[in-house]
C-alpha positions in Angstrom: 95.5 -41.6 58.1 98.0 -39.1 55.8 95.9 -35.6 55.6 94.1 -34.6 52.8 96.5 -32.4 50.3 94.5 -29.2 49.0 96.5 -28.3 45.6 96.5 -24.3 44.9 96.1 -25.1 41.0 92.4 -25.7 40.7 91.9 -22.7 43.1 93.9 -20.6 41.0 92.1 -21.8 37.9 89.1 -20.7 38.8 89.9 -17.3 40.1 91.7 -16.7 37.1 88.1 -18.0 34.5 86.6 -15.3 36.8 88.3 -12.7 36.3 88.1 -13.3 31.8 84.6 -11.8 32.2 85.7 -8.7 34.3 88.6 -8.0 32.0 86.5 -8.6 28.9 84.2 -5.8 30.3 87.3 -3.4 30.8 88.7 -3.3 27.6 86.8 -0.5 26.2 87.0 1.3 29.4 90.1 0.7 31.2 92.4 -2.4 30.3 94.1 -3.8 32.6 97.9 -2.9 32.3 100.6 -4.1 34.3 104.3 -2.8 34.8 106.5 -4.6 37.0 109.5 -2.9 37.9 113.1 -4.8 38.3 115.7 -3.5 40.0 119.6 -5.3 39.8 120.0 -9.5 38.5 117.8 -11.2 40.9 117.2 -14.4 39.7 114.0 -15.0 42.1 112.5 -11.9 41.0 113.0 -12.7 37.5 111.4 -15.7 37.6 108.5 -14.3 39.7 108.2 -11.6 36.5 108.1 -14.7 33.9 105.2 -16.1 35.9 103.4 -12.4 35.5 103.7 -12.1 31.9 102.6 -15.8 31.5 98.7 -15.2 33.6 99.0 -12.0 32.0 98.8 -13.4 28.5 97.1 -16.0 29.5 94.3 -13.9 31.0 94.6 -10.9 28.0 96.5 -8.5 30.6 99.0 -5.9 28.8 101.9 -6.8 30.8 105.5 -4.8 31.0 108.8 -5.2 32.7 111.2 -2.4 33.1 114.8 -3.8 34.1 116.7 -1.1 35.8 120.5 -1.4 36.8 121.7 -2.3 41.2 123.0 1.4 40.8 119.8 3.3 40.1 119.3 6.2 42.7 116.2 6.4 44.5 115.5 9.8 43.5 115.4 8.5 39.8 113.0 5.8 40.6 110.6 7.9 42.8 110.5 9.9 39.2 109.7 6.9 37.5 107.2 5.9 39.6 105.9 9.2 39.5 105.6 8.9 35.4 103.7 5.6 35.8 101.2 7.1 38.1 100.4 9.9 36.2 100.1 7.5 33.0 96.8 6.3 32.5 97.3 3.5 30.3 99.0 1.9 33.2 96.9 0.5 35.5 99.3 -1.3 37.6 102.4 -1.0 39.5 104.3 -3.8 41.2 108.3 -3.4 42.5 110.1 -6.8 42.3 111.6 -7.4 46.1 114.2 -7.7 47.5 115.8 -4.3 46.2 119.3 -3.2 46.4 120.5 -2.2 50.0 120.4 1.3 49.3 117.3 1.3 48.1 114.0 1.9 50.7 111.7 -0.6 49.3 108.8 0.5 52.0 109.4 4.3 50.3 109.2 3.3 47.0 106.4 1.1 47.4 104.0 3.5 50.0 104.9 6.1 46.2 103.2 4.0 44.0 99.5 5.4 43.4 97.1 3.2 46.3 94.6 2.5 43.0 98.1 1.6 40.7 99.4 -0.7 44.1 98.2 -4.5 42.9 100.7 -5.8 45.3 98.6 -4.5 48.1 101.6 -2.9 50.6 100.5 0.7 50.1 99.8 2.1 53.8 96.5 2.9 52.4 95.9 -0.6 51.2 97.0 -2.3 54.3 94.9 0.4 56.2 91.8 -0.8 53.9 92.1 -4.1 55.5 91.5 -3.4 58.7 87.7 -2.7 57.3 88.3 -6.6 56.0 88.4 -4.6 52.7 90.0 -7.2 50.4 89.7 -5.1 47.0 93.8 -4.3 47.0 94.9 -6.2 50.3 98.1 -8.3 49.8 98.1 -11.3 47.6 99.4 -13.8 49.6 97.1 -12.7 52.7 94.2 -13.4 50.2 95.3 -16.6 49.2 95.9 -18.0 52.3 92.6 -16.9 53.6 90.7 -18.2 49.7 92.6 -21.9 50.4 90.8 -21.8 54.1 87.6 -21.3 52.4 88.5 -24.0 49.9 88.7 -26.4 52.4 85.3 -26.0 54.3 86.4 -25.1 57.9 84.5 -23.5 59.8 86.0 -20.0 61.0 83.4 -18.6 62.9 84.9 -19.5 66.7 87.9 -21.2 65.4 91.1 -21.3 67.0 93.4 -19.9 64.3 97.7 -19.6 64.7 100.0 -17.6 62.6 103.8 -18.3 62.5 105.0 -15.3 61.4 103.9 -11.6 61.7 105.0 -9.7 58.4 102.8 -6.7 56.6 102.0 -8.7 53.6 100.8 -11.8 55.1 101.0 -12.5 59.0 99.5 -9.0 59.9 96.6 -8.9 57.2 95.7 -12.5 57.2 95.3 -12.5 60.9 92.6 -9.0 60.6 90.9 -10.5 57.7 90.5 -14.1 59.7 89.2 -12.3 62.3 86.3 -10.2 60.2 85.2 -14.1 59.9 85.2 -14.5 64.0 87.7 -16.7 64.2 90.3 -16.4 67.4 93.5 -15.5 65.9 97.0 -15.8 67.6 100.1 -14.7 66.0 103.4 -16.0 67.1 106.9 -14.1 66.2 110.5 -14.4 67.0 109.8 -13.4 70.2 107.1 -15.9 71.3 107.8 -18.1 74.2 106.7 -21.2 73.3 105.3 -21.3 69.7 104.6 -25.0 69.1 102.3 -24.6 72.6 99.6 -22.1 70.8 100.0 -24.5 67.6 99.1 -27.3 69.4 95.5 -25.7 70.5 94.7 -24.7 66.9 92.4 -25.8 64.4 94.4 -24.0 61.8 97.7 -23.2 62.0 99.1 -20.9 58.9 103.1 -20.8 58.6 104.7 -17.9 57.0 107.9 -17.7 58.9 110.2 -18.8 55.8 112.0 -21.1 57.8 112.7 -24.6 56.4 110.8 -27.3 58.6 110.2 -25.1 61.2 106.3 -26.6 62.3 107.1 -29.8 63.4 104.3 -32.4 63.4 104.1 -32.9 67.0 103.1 -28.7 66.8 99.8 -29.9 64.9 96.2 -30.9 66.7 95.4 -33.9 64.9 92.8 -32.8 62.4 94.0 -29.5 62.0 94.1 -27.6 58.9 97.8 -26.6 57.9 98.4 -23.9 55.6 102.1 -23.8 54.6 102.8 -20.0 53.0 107.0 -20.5 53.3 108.7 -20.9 50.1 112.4 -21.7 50.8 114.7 -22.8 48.7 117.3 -25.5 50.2 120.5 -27.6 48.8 119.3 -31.4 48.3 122.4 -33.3 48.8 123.1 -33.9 45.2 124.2 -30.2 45.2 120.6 -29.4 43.6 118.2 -26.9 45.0 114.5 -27.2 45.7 111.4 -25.5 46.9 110.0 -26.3 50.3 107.8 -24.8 53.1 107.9 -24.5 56.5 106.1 -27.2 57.5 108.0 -30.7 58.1 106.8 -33.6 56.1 106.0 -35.1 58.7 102.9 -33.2 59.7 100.9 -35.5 56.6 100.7 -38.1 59.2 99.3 -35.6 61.9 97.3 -32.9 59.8 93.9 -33.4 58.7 94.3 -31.3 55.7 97.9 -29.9 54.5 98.5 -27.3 51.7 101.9 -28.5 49.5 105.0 -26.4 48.6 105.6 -26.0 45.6 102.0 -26.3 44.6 100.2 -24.7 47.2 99.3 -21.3 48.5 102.0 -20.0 45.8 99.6 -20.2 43.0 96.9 -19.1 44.4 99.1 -15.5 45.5 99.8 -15.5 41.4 96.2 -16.0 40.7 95.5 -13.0 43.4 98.0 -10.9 41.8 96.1 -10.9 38.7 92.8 -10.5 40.4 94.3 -7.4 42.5 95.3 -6.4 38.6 91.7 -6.2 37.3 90.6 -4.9 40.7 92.4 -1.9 40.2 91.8 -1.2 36.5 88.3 -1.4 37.5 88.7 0.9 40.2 90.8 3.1 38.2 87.6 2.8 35.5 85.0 4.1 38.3 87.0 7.3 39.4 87.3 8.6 36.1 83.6 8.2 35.5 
């Protein structure tokens, strides 16, 4: 029997209605303000800052994008970043990645103000979730973990394996998993035998960004698969498309399967905006 598909939309939808009240009650105090910075012609960046401004307006966010030049020294963009900390009608800060090679995206980003940081990378936010403190951890860490929840398993003793060990989504997912008690293995580039632990685990959550990589003799059948990798591949018309790391295959195996496109990618946007308000509100309670 094919898994069950859990769509992000309808998760997203309804993070997003929840948030209208909270930014409603800031609006007087502290509106939520976001400035997304854009460094170079990156057309996956630019995108991702078209899908910003859309929630934003959606959702009654102030929303602004700064487009700097590929040239721009660092020492002028730690200045701006300074200016955008120190002003208060901005209550968010997010840097577009990838950057330009001279740039040191980790600098910039650990300089943006911890309560301005909705992307959740600052050291201080990371740091925050090792107290499971979700109130600025990274987007996609708290999506994946919100589409778990959506689909009913049970954490508590669960045997949980993530592909992948980044800071914005391996790394944090796995701490904030295991505030819930579940058993968490995380597999890198240097694991032995990868598709071994995946075959023990009631969840397995990929986020290695390789194309096809979980293969569906990797899953336990019944597991929950979360598919976090957004790749984009040539079709053989020349086109190119989204996919995820999981193979298709893994429907047959799986007992539910998030999608790409369609999947844990909206419900990162929807976080974004919720990490937006989060820290407007924040922002709102220090200056009280």
């Amino acid at each position: 029997m094919a898994a069950r598909i859990l769509e992000g939309p309808p998760i997203a939808e309804r993070i997003k209605t929840q948030l209208k009240a909270q930014i409603s009650e800031l609006a007087a105090i502290r509106p939520p303000r976001l400035t997304a910075i854009l460094v170079g012609d990156n057309p996956g960046s630019k995108f991702y800052a078209k899908s910003q401004q859309k929630d934003c307006e959606e959702l009654g966010i102030g929303y602004q994008l700064r487009e700097l030049p590929d040239d721009i020294a660092q020492a002028e963009l730690l200045e701006m970043l300074s200016e955008l900390n120190a002003d208060a009608a901005v209550t968010g800060i997010i840097l577009l990645v990838p950057v330009p090679k001279h740039l040191n995206a980790r600098l910039l980003q650990a300089a943006i103000a911890p309560e301005k940081d909705v992307d959740g990378v600052h050291p201080a936010n990371l740091g925050c979730v090792v107290r499971a403190d979700r109130t600025l951890a990274p987007c996609t860490a708290q999506a994946a973990v919100a589409v778990i929840e959506e689909a009913g398993v049970e954490l508590k003793g669960a045997e949980v394996v993530i592909v992948g060990h980044s800071e914005i989504v391996g790394k944090p997912t796995a701490l904030l998993l295991m505030e819930s008690l579940a058993t968490v293995t995380v597999c890198h580039i240097e694991t032995r035998d990868t598709a071994a632990h995946c075959r023990t685990a009631d969840i397995v959550i990929s986020a290695a960004g390789v194309p096809g990589l979980v293969k569906a003799d990797w899953i336990k059948p019944g597991a929950l698969v979360v598919d976090v990798g957004i790749n984009r591949v040539k079709s053989e018309d020349g086109k190119s498309r989204v996919v995820g790391d999981v193979d298709p295959a893994v429907v047959d195996v799986a007992g539910i399967l998030t999608p790409v496109p369609g999947g844990v990618g909206c419900v990162t946007a929807a976080m974004l905006m919720k990490n937006t308000v989060a820290a407007a509100a924040l922002q709102a309670r220090l200056s009280a």
